[in-house]
Each structure stands twice: as C-alpha cells, then as structure tokens.
C-alpha positions, -999 to +999 in steps of 0.1 A: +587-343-686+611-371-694+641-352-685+623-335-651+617-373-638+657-386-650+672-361-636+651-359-601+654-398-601+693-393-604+694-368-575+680-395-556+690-426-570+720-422-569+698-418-537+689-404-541+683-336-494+660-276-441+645-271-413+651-295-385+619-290-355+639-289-322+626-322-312+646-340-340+679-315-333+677-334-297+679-368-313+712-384-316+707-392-350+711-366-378+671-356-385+660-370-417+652-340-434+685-323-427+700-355-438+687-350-473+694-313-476+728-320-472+732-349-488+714-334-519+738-301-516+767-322-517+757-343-545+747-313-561+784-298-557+803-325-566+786-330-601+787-292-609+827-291-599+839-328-614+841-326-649+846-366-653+807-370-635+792-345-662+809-365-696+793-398-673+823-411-666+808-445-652+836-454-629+838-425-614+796-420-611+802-455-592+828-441-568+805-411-555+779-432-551+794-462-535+809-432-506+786-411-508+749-423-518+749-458-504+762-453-466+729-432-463+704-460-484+690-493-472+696-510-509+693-545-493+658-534-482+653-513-512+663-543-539+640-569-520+608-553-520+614-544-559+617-583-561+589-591-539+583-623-524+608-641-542+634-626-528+631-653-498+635-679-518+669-661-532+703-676-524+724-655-507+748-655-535+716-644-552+708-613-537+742-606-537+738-605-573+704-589-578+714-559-553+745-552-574+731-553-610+701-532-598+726-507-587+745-509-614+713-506-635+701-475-620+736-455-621+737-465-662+703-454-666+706-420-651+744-413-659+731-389-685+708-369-664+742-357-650+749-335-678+721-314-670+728-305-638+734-267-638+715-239-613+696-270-599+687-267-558+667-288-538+643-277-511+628-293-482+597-293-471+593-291-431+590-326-420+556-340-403+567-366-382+565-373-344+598-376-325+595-411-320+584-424-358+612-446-369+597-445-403+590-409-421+585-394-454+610-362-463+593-341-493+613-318-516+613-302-546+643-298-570+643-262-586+658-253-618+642-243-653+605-247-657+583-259-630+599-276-596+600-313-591+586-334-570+611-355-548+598-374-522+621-400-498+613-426-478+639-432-446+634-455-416+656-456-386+656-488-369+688-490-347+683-453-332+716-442-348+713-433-385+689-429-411+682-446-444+667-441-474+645-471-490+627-456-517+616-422-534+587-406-546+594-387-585+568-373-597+537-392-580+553-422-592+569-442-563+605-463-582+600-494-554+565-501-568+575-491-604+605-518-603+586-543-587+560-545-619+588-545-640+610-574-620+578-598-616+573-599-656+614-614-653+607-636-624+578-649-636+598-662-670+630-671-656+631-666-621+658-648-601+685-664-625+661-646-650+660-619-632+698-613-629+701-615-661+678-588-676+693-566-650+727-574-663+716-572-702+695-533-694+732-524-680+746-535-711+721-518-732+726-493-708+765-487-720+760-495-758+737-465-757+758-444-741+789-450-762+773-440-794 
C-alpha cells in the first residue's frame, strides 16, 4: 500500500495527467483533464528513458520538475494552505523560504518512488465540470501491477489562460490537508522559523537515507 501511495504521490507531486467534452476544446485554455494526460505521459516518458531520474539523481529530479511540474502547479497557493493561517503573518522572505524547502521536501521524499516506474499509465476519468467553473477536480487512476490507483487533482484557472494544479487526491487522502496537520504541530512550537527548519532537517534526513 505504501509503495501504491509514493509512487502515485510522485506522479503528481512532482505534480503531480483523455477526453476533453467539446465545450472545454472551445476554451482557450488547454482543458484540465487533457492537461494532466499529457503532462502525466510526459513525466511518465522521461523517467522510463533518463537513467539519472531512476538511480534519483536529485539534481536532475529538480531540473524536470522545476520545467516541467511547476509551470503547470500553483505551489504559492499550494504551500500556504498547508501552512494555514500563519502564512499571513509570514515575511516575504519567509514564504520564500517555506515554498522552497517544501519543494525540496517532497522531491527527496518521493525520489525513490522513481525507481519503480516501469509499465505504469495513467487514465483519466471524463471530467464533470461546467464550461465556466474556474475551479474543477480531474480524477485518474495510475495502472500498473496490482489494483489501479487513485489520483485525483485539484486545478483552478483564475486568469482564463492556463490551468494549475493546487493539490491532489492519493488514495482518499487529500496531501494539502495531510501537510497542514503535520505543519501546525511545527508552528505551533517554533513558528514559521520553526517551521523552516523541520522542513529543511526532513530534507536532510531525506538525503542521509538515501545515500546509505
């Protein structure tokens, strides 16, 4: 179960994937269901045909994802409702920070999920949204061995140009909410400082792991 959730959590994470209704196809922006099929396709392509992702080659997981993950996720968005309401009272040197340790987090903590990607595809559910929601939820499945995945995203599209992903859906288990338990237990001892740096020792931890 363990290594169903990691590696759906990478293909998202990371993120962070078919069949667009003709309304959407008339809207200038790429639908967000096609958006993640290909997005997910790619991903999936470029870890089964770059050797350095599948040894997880961290500078190099941090290079596909700053070009090709992020462009397509609303991180601000997605770090400050993990941190809740204290992210107003944040500096913006602050957020700074807490948006790149939590990325940094999550690409250590799934870097290993990469070696398992193999015969993996991801299918998308058709897309129950009206033609004017600016905020929908995309629901997929990631196939491989054993039973399919649940993969659910979260996209909003506020300037009527692009779509963004703000959080996802593994297994039941939303990873917004899930962080957000997990951040308040570090706010409320040390605050953001605090926060910053549990983020920054996990990484850490992160890397010792790895390299043994």
């Amino acid at each position: 179960m363990m290594q169903r959730r990691t590696l759906a959590a990478l293909l998202a994470a990371s993120t962070a994937l078919w069949m667009a209704t003709p309304s959407w196809a008339q809207a200038p922006a790429e639908a967000p269901d096609a958006l993640v099929k290909r997005l997910s396709a790619d991903l999936l392509e470029t870890i089964k045909a770059d050797p350095e992702l599948r040894k997880g080659n961290i500078a190099r997981i941090s290079q596909v994802v700053d070009t090709t993950v992020m462009p397509h996720v609303n991180f601000r968005r997605m770090t400050s409702a993990a941190v809740g309401p204290q992210w107003r009272q944040a500096t913006p040197a602050q957020r700074d920070r807490l948006q790149q340790e939590f990325k940094l987090m999550l690409i250590r903590t799934y870097a290993g999920a990469l070696k398992q990607v193999s015969d993996q595809r991801v299918e998308v559910k058709p897309l129950r949204a009206a033609p004017g929601d600016k905020d929908v939820l995309v629901r997929t499945e990631v196939h491989g061995k054993g039973e399919p995945v649940q993969l659910d995203f979260r996209l909003e599209n506020t300037d009527g140009k692009a779509w963004k992903i703000y959080n996802l859906n593994v297994l039941g288990v939303w990873m917004v909410e899930t962080y957000r338990t997990h951040f308040a237990q570090e706010l409320n001892k040390g605050g953001i400082d605090g926060l910053i740096t549990a983020l920054s020792s996990r990484t850490m931890a992160a890397d010792a792991q790895a390299s043994k």
